[in-house]
C-alpha positions in Angstrom: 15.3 -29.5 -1.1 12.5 -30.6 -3.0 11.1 -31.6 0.1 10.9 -28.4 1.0 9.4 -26.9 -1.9 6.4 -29.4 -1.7 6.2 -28.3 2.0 5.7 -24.7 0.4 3.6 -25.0 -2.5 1.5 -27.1 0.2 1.4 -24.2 2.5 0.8 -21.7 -0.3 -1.7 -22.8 -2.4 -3.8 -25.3 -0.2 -3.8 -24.0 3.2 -3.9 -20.5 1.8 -6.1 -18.2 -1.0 -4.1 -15.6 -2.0 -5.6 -12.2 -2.7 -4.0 -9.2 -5.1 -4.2 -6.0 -3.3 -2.5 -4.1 -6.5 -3.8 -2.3 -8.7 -3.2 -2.9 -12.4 -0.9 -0.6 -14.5 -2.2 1.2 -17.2 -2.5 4.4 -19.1 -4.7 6.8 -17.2 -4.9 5.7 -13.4 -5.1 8.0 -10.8 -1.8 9.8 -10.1 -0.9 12.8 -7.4 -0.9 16.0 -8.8 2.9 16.5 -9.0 4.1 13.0 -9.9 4.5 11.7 -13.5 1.9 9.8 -14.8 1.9 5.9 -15.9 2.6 5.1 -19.6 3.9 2.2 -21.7 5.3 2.7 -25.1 5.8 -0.5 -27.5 9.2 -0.8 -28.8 9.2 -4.2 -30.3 5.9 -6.6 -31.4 6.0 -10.1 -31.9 3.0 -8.7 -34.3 5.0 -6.3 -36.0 7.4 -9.3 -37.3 10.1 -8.5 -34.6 11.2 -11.7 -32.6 10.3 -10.6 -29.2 7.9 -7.9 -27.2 9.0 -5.3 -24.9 8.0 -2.1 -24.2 9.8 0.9 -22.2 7.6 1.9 -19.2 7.7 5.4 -17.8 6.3 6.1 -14.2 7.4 7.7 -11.1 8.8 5.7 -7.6 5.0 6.6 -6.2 2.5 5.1 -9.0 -0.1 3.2 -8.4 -0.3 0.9 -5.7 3.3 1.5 -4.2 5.0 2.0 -1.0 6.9 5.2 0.8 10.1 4.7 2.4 11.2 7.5 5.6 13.3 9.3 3.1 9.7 10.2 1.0 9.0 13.1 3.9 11.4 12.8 6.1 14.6 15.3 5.8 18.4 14.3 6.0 16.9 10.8 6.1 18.9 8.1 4.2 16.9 5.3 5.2 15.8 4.5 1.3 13.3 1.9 -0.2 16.3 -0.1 -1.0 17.5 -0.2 2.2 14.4 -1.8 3.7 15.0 -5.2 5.8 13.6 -8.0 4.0 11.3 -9.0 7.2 9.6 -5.9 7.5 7.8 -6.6 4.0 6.3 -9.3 4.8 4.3 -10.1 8.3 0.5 -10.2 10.2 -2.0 -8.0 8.6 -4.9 -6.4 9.8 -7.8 -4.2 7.9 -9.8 -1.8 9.4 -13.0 -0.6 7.8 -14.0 3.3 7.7 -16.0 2.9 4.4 -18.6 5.6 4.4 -15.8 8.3 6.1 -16.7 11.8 4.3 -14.3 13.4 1.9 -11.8 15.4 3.5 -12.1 14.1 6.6 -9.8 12.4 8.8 -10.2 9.1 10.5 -9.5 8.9 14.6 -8.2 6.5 16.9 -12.1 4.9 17.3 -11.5 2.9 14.4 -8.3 1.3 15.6 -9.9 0.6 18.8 -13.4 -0.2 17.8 -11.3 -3.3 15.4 -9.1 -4.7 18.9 -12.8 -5.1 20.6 -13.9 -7.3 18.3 -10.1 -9.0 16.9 -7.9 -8.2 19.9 -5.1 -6.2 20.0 -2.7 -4.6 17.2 0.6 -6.3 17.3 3.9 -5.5 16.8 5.2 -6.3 13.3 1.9 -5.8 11.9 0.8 -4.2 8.7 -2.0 -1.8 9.5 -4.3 -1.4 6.5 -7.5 1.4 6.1 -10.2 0.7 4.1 -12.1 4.1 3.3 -13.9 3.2 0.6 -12.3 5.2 -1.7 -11.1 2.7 -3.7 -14.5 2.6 -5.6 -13.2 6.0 -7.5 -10.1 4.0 -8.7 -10.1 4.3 -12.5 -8.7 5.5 -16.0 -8.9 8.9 -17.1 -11.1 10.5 -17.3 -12.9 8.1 -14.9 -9.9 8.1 -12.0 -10.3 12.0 -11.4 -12.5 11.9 -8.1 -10.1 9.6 -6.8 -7.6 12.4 -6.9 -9.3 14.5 -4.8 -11.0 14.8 -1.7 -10.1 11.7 -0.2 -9.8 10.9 3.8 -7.1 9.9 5.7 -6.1 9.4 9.3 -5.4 12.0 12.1 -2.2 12.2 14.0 -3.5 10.7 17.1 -4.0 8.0 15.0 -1.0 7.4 13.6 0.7 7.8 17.1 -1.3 5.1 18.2 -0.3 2.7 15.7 3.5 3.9 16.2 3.7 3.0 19.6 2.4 -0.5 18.9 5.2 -1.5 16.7 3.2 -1.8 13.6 6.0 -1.9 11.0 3.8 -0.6 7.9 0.2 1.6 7.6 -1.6 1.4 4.6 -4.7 3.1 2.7 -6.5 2.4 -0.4 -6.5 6.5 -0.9 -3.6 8.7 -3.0 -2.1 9.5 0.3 -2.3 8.3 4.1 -3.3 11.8 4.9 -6.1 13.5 3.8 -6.7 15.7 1.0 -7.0 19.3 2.5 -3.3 18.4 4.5 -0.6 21.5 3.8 2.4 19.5 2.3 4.7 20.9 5.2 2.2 19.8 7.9 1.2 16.0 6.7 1.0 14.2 10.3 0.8 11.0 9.3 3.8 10.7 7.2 5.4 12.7 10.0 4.5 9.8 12.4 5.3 6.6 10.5 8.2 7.6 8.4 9.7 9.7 11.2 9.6 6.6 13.1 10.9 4.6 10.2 7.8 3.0 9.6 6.4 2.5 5.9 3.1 3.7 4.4 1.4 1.6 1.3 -0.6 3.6 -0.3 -3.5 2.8 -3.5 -4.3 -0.3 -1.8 -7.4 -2.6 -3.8 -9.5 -5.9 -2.9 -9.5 -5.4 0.9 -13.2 -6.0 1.5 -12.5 -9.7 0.0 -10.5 -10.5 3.2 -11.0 -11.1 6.8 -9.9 -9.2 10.0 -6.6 -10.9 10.3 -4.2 -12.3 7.3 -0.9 -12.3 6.4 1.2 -9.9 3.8 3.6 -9.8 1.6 5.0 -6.4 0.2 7.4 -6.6 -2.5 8.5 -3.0 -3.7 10.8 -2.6 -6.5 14.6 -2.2 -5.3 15.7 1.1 -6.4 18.8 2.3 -5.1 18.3 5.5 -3.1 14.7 5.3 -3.9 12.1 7.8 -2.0 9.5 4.2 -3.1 8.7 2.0 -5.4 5.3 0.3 -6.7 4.8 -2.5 -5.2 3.0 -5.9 -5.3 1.0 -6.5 -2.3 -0.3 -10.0 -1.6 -2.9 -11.0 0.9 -2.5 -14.9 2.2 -5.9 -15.8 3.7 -5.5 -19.2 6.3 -8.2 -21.4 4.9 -8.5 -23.0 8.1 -8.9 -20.9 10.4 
């Protein structure tokens, strides 16, 4: 055993830098129109003489950096955050960069291909991620309001694409994997991936600090029947390759 665990903490932490590609939580970050917003209320305080510290936290399945399971869009789904399998959180990442796209626009299947030109082709199993730059709008109140509007996301040709490879998980450092204009009853992407019982990660930071390729881990909370959960998502980065 503890053979093992040296073999681990050898892999971890010297042949891999690990990057945080959560957002903290806090009072005031961005938040979708229609979902409750973060907020943390002390109960007890170490300072206030009590033994311990704890506070109650109050935020919806969908705050901050967090991930949607099928059931999020998809009707008469049951396929809940709780009930996803333990490999598909964790797996070969890849970024794709689309800083610079224009608000309300939608990203096309260019990107995807103009990223396998130059790092070969999207596998199955891997996690998909979209860097639109929107992340620099990430904020507290009042700061985070232009990052709740306006933002791009990807088209469906797009998201078909990425379907058909296998890719087990599509992310976005935006509020939402579609763009902003979308109707609610016609959003294509979530369509796509959770109608093929894919997952979408959504609020994504840091992905400029990695390379092309990487490898993920996904943790969402486990809540039972849950339409998603914030989630800690953690970037390994091979020193040696």
């Amino acid at each position: 055993m503890s053979a093992n665990i040296d073999l681990l903490n050898k892999l971890v932490h010297e042949d891999f830098e690990i990057v945080d590609l959560t957002h903290d939580l806090e009072e005031g970050i961005p938040s979708c129109g229609t979902h409750a917003r973060f907020g943390r209320i002390l109960h007890e305080s170490i300072e206030w003489g009590d033994q311990f510290t704890h506070a109650a936290l109050v935020l919806g399945e969908h705050t901050g950096t967090h991930m949607d399971s099928p059931n999020h869009h998809i009707p008469n789904c049951d396929h809940t955050i709780d009930k996803i399998a333990l490999p598909r959180l964790f797996g070969r990442g890849a970024w794709i960069e689309c800083d610079g796209a224009e608000a309300n626009s939608q990203i096309g299947i260019e990107a995807i291909k103009d990223w396998e030109e130059a790092n070969g082709p999207i596998q199955e199993g891997d996690f998909v991620f979209f860097h639109t730059g929107w992340d620099k709008f990430w904020g507290v109140h009042p700061e985070c309001r232009p990052f709740e509007h306006d933002w791009p996301g990807i088209d469906r040709e797009c998201a078909e694409y990425l379907r058909d490879r296998g890719v087990v998980t599509v992310g976005t450092d935006t509020l939402a994997l579609d763009y902003a204009p979308a109707p609610l009853d016609q959003c294509d992407a979530h369509d796509v991936i959770l109608g093929a019982g894919m997952t979408i990660i959504e609020g994504l930071a840091n992905l400029t600090k990695l390379p092309p390729v990487f490898y993920v881990v996904a943790l969402p909370m486990k809540v039972k029947d849950g339409s998603g959960s914030t989630t800690r998502v953690l970037a390994l980065v091979d020193k040696n390759a």
